[in-house]
C-alpha positions as CSV (number, residue, x, y, z in Angstrom):
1,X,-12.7,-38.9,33.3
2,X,-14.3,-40.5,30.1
3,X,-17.3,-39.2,28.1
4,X,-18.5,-40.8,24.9
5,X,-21.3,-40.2,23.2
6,X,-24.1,-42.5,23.1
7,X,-23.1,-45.5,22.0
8,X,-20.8,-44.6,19.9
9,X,-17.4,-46.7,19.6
10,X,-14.6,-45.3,22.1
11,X,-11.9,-43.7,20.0
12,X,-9.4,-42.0,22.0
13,X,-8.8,-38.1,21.5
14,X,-7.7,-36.5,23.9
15,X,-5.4,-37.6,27.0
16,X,-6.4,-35.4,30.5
17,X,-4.8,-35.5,33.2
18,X,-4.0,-39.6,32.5
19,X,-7.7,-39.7,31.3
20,X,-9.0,-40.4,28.2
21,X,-11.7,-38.2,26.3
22,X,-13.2,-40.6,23.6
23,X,-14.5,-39.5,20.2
24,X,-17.6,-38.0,21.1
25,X,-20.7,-37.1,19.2
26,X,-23.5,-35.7,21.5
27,X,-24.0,-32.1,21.2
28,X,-21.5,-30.4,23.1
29,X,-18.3,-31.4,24.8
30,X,-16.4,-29.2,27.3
31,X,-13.5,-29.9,28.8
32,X,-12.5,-27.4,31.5
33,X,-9.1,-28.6,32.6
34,X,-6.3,-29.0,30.7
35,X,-3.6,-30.5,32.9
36,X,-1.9,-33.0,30.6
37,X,1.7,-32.3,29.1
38,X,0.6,-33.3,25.7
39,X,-2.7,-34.0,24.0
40,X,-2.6,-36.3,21.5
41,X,-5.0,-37.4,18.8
42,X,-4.0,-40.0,16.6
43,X,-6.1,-39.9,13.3
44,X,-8.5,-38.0,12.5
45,X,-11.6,-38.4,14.6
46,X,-14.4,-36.2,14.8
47,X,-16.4,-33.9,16.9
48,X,-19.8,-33.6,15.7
49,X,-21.0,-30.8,18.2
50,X,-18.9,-28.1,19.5
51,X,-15.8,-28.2,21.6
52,X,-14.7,-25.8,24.0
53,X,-11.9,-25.9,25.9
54,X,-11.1,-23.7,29.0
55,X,-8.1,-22.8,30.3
56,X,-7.0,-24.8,34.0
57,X,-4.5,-21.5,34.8
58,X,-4.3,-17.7,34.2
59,X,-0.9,-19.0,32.6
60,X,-1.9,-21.7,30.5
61,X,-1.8,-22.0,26.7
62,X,-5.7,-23.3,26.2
63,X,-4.7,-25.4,22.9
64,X,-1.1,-25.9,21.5
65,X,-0.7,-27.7,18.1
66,X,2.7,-29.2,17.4
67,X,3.1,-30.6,13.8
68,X,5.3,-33.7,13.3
69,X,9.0,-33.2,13.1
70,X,8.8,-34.0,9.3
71,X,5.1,-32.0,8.5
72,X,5.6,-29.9,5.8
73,X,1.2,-29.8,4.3
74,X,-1.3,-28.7,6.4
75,X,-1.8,-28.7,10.1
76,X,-5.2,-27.1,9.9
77,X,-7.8,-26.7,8.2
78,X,-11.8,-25.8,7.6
79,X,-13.6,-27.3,4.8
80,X,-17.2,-28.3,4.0
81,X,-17.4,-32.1,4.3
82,X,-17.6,-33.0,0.8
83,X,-15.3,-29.9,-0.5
84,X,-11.7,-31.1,-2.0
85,X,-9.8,-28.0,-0.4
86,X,-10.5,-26.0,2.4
87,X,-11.7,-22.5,3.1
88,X,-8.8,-21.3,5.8
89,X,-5.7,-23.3,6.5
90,X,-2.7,-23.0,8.3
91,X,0.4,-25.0,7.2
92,X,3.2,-26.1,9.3
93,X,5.3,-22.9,8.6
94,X,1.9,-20.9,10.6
95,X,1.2,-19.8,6.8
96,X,-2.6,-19.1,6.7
97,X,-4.2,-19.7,4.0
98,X,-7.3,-18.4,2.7
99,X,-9.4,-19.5,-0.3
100,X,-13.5,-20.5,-2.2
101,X,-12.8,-23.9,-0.9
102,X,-14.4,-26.8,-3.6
103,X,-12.5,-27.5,-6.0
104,X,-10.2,-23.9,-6.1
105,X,-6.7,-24.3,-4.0
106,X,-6.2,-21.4,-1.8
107,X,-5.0,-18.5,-3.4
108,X,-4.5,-15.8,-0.7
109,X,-2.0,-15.8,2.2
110,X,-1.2,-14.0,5.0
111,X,2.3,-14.9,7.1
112,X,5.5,-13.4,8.9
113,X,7.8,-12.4,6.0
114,X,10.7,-11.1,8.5
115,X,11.6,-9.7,11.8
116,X,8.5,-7.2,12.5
117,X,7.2,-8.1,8.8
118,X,4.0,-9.2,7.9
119,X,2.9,-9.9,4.5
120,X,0.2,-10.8,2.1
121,X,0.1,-12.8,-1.0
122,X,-2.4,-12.2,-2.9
123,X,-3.7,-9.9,-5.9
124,X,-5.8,-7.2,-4.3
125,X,-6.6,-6.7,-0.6
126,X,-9.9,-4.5,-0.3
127,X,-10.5,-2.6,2.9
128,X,-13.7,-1.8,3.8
129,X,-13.0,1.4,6.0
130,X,-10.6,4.1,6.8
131,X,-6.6,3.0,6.9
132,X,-5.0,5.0,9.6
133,X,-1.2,5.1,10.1
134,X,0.1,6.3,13.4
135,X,3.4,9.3,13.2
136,X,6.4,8.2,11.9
137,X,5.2,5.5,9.6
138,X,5.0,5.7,6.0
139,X,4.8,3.9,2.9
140,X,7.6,2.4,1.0
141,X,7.6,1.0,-2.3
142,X,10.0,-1.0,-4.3
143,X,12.8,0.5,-6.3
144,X,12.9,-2.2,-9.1
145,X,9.5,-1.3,-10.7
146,X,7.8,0.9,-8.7
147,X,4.2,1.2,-7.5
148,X,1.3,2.8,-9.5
149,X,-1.8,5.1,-7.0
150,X,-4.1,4.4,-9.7
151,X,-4.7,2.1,-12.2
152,X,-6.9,4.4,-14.4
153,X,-7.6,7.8,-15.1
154,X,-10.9,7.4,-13.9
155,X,-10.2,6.4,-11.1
156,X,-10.5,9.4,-8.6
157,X,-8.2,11.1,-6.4
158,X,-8.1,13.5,-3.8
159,X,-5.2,15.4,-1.2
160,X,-5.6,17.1,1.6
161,X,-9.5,16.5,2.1
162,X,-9.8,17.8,-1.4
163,X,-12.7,16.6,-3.3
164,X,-12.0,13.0,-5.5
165,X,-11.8,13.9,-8.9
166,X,-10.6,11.7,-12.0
167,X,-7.3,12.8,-13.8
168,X,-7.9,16.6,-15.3
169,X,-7.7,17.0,-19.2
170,X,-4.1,17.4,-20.7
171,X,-2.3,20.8,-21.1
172,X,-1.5,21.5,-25.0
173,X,2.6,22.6,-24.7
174,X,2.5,24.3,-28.3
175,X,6.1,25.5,-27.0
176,X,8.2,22.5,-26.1
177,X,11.3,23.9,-24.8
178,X,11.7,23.0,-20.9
179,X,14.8,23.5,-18.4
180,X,14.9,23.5,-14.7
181,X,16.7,26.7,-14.0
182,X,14.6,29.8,-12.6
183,X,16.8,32.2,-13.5
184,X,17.0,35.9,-12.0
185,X,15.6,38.4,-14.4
186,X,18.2,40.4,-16.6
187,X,15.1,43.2,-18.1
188,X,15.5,46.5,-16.1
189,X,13.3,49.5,-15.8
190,X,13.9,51.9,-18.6
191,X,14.2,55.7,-17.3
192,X,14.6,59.2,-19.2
193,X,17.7,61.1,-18.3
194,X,19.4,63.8,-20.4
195,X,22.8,62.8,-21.3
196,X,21.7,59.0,-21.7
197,X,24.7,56.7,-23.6
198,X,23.6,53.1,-24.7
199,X,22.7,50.2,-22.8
200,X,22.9,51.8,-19.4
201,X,19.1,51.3,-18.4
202,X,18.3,55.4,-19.1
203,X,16.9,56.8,-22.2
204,X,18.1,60.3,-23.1
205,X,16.0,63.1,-24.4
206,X,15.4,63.4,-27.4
207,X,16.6,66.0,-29.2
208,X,18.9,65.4,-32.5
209,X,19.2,61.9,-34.2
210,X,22.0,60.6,-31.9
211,X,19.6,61.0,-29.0
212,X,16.8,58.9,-30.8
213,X,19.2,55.9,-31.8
214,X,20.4,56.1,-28.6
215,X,16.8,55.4,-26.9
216,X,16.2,52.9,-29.6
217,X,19.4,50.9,-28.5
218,X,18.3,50.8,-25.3
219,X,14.3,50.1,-25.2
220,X,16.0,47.1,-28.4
221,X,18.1,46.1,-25.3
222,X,15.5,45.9,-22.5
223,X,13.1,44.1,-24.7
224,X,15.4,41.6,-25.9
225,X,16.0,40.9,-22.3
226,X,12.7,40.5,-21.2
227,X,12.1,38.3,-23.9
228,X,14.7,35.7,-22.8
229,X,13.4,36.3,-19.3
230,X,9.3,35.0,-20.4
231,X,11.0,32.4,-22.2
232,X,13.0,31.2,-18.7
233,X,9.4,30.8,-17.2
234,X,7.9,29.3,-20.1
235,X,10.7,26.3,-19.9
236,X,10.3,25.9,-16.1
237,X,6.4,26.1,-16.7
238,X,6.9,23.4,-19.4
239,X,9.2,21.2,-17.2
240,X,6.7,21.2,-14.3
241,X,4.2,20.0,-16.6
242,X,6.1,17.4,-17.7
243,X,7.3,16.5,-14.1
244,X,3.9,16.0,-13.3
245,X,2.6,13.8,-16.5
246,X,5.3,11.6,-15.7
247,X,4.3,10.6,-12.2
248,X,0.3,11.2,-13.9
249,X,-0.9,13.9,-11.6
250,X,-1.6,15.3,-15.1
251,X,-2.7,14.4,-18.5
């Protein structure tokens, strides 16, 4: 089988099935059988239509590239005509490469990092709808430097269907002190007993001055303790506060 187009020197392209498929230039080639153990071009000849190419077999590969043993640039790419770099490219490692095309290099890749990992390289990838990950998959970040969600405090933020919102004013921690121990509370309800000694929890009537130093020592007691209890919550209050300006869930 040979088509050419018009005229046109014969160039050969394509080998099928031991026939040749010269460099063709009418509108539209098609070639619907692919039979041949290789197809070579040697060169770089151009279609100026639209090729299609349509699989002989259920189980046959429609188009297989196979670089040179020694390729190491490009194996493909899509450029404007008179543009010095391409658009999209794929090197010989099945890197592709994404760029403005022009004069601007690519600048964006996309390529098997690992076993089962695909990465990008790049400086931002934008998606344009929801990101949905099924159960059992999560997000893990790097232990070196970490990973920032958010790069402002404008930016807004929202959990659990919660309304966005940008980063709420700071809290003013007039009293510093912070600890991470919620103790048990040592204050005790006071009671009136007759007989009362001190520091037992029960105030005894009052009846002579012994009595009345007595309830003193006590109430002195109880208050004393609840003080230290307040000031327990105030330093967890204050270390969750500070927890959470660390890791910028507050100001």
């Amino acid at each position: 089988m040979s088509v050419q187009g018009n005229g046109e020197r014969h160039i050969p392209l394509l080998h099928v099935d031991t026939q040749t498929v010269d460099a063709v230039t009418a509108t539209t080639a098609t070639v619907t059988t692919l039979n041949a153990t290789t197809v070579n071009q040697t060169g770089d000849q151009a279609i100026t239509g639209s090729l299609t190419v349509t699989s002989g077999a259920a189980a046959t590969v429609p188009v297989t590239v196979v670089p040179h043993a020694s390729q190491s640039g490009l194996i493909l790419q899509v450029k404007k005509a008179a543009d010095a770099n391409p658009t999209f490219a794929i090197d010989s490692s099945s890197i592709l490469k994404f760029g403005a095309g022009g004069g601007s290099a690519t600048d964006c890749s996309f390529y098997r990092a690992s076993a089962g990992v695909m990465r990008f390289d790049g400086t931002q990838v934008v998606f344009g709808h929801n990101v949905t990950f099924d159960d059992t998959r999560n997000l893990i970040f790097s232990t070196t430097t970490g990973t920032k969600i958010g790069t402002a405090t404008g930016e807004k933020i929202g959990f659990w269907n919660a309304t966005p919102v940008a980063r709420q004013s700071a809290y003013t921690q007039t009293y510093a002190t912070a600890d991470k121990t919620h103790a048990n509370p040592t204050a005790a309800t006071l009671t009136v007993a007759d007989g009362a000694g001190t520091n037992d929890n029960t105030i005894g009537a009052i009846t002579a001055d012994a009595s009345v130093i007595a309830a003193v020592q006590e109430i002195v007691d109880e208050v004393n303790k609840l003080i230290a209890d307040v000031a327990d919550v105030k330093q967890l209050v204050n270390s969750v506060i500070d927890d959470f300006q660390t890791i910028g869930l507050l100001a």
